[in-house]
C-alpha positions as CSV (number, residue, x, y, z in Angstrom):
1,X,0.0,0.0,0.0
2,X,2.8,2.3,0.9
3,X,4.7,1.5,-2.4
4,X,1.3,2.6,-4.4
5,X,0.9,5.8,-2.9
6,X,4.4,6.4,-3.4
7,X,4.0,5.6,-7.1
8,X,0.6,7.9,-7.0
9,X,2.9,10.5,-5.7
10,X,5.7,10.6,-8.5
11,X,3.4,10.1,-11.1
12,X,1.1,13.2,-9.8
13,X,4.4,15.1,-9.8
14,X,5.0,14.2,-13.3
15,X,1.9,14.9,-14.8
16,X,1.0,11.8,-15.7
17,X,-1.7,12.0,-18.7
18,X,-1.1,15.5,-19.5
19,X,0.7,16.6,-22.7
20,X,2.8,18.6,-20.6
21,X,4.4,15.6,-19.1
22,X,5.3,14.1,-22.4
23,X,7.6,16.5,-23.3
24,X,11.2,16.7,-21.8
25,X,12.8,20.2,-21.4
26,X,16.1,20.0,-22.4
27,X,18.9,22.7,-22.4
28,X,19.8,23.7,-26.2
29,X,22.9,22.1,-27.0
30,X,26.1,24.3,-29.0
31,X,26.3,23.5,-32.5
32,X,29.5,21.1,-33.1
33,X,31.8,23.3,-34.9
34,X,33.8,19.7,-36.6
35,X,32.3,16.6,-38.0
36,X,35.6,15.0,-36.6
37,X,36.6,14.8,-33.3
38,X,38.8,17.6,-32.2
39,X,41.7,17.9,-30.1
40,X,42.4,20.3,-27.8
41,X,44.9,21.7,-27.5
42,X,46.4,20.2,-30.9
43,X,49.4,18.1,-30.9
44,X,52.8,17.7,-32.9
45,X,51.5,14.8,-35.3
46,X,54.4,11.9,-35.4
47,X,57.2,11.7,-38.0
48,X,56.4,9.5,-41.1
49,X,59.2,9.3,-43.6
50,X,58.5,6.2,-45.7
51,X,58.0,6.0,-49.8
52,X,55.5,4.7,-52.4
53,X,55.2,1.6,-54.8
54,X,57.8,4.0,-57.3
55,X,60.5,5.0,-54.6
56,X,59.4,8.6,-54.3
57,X,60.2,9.3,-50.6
58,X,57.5,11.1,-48.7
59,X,57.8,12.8,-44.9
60,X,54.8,14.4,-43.4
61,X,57.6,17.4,-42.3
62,X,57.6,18.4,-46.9
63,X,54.2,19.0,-46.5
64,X,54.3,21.5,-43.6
65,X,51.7,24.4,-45.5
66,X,49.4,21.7,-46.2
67,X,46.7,19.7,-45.1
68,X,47.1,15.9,-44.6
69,X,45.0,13.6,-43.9
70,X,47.2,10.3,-42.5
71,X,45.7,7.0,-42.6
72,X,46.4,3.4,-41.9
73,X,45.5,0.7,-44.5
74,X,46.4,-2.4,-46.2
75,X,45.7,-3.6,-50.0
76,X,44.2,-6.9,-49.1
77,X,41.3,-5.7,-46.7
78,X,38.3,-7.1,-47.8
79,X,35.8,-4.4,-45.9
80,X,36.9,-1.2,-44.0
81,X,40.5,0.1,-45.7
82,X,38.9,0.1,-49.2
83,X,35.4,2.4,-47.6
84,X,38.1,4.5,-45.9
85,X,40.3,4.8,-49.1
86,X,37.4,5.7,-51.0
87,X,35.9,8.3,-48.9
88,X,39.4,10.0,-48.4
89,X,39.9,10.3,-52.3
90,X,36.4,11.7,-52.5
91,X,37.3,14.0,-50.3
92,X,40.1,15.4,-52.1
93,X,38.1,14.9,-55.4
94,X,35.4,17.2,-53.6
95,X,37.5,19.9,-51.5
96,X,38.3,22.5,-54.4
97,X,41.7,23.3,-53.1
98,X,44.7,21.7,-54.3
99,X,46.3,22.6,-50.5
100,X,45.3,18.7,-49.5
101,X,46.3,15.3,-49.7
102,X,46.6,11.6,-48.2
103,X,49.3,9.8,-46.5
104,X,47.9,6.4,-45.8
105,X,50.6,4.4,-44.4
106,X,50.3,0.5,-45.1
107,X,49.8,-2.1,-42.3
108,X,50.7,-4.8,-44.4
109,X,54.5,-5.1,-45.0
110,X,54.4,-8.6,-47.1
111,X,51.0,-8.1,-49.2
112,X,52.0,-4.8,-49.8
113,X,53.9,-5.0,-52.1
114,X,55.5,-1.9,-54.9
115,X,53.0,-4.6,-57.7
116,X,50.2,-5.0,-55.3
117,X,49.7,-1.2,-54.0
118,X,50.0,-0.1,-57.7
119,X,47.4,-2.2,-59.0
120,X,45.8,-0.7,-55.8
121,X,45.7,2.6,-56.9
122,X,44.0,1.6,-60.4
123,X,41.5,-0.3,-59.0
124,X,40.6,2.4,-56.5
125,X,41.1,4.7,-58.6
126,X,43.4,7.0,-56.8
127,X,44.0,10.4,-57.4
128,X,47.7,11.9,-57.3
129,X,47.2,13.8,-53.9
130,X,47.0,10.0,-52.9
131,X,49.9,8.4,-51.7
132,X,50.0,4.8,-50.9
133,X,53.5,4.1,-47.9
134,X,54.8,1.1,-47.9
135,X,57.8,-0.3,-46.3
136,X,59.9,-2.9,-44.1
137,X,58.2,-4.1,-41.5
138,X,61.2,-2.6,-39.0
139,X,60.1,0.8,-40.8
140,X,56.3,0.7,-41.1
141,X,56.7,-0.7,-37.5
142,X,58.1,2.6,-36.3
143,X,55.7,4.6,-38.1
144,X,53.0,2.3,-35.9
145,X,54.3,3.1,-32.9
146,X,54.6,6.6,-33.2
147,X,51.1,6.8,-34.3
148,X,49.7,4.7,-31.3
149,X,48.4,1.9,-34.5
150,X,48.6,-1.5,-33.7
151,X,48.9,-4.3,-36.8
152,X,48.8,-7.9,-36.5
153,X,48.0,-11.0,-39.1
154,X,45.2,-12.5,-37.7
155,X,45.5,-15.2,-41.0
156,X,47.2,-15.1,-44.1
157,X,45.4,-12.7,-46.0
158,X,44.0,-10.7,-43.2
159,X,45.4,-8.0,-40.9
160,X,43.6,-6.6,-37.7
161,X,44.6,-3.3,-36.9
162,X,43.1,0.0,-35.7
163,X,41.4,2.1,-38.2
164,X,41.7,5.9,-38.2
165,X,42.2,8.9,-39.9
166,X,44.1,12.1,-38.6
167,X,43.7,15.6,-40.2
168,X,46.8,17.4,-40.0
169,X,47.4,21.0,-40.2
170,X,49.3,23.1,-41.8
171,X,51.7,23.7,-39.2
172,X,52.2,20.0,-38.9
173,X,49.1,19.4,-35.8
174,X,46.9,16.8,-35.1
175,X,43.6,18.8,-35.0
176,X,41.0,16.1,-35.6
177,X,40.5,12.4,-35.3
178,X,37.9,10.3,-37.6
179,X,36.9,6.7,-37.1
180,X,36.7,3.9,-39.6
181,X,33.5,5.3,-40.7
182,X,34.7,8.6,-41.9
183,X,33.2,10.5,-44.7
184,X,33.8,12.4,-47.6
185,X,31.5,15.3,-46.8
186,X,32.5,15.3,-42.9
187,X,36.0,16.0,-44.2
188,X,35.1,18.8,-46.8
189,X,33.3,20.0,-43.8
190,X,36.2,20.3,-41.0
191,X,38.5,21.4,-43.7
192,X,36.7,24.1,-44.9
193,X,36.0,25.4,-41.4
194,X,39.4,25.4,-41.3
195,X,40.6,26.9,-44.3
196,X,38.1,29.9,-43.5
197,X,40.0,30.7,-40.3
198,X,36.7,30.0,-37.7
199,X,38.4,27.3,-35.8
């Protein structure tokens, strides 16, 4: 009996019935200036200083004025690295500035081979601003550890490791983080905010 009038009680309080009671007041929230997920403050991003499937050598320090966006990937995934490679080269086909391009740094030091990552590129069609890093595994494994990535063959053909993109800033910082799920128009987004000095 005690717990019923108790229930009578809260109910009463909430307005049980009314249309007043099915509507939940809550406090307007800021609008989300980035798609991404930012940092604050940003950071130094890691060195990367590795080359492509044609021996041109490539270091995130070169392409200090720029925007990169750095990613971690391997030619032989049969789900998420070919969504992520595909939204990232959208993105640069989209973003009408030529101030932007990909580092995405392989995870896969056997299967990625200089043959493998070329016929890569084709099939993905990759645009120039894309650049596909390959190297030893004592290399790539450096570049890993810098960059917090993890990378191990779960089977022959399969690699798990963690799936992220950074957006780097001109002045060489980590400004926002993107999941595996990343999308072209989020990153047109960010960088535009960006490029127009509001952030």
């Amino acid at each position: 009996m005690k717990t019923l009038a108790l229930l009578a009680v809260v109910l009463a309080a909430a307005g049980c019935g009314s249309s007043r009671a099915a509507k939940i007041e809550t406090p307007p929230q800021p609008a989300k200036r980035f798609a991404g997920s930012e940092l604050t403050p940003p950071r130094p991003a890691p060195a990367i200083a590795l080359r492509d499937a044609r021996g041109r050598s490539f270091t995130l320090t070169a392409s200090r004025g720029s925007y990169v966006l750095v990613t971690f990937l391997y030619t032989h995934c049969p789900d998420v690295c070919p969504l992520i490679a595909q939204n990232l080269n959208a993105a640069l086909r989209e973003t009408t500035s030529k101030n932007v391009s990909v580092l995405a740094v392989s995870v896969d030091p056997k299967g990625d081979t200089p043959a493998a990552v070329r016929a890569y590129e084709k099939r993905m069609r990759l645009l120039p601003q894309f650049h596909y890093l390959i190297g030893s595994r004592a290399q790539l494994h450096r570049t890993w550890t810098a960059w917090h990535v993890a990378a191990v063959r779960s089977r022959p053909d399969l690699v798990d490791h963690v799936a992220y993109t950074a957006l780097i800033d001109p002045q060489g910082r980590e400004r926002l983080l993107y999941d595996s799920s990343v999308h072209a128009s989020q990153i047109v987004h960010d960088l535009r905010v960006l490029m127009h000095g509001s952030a």
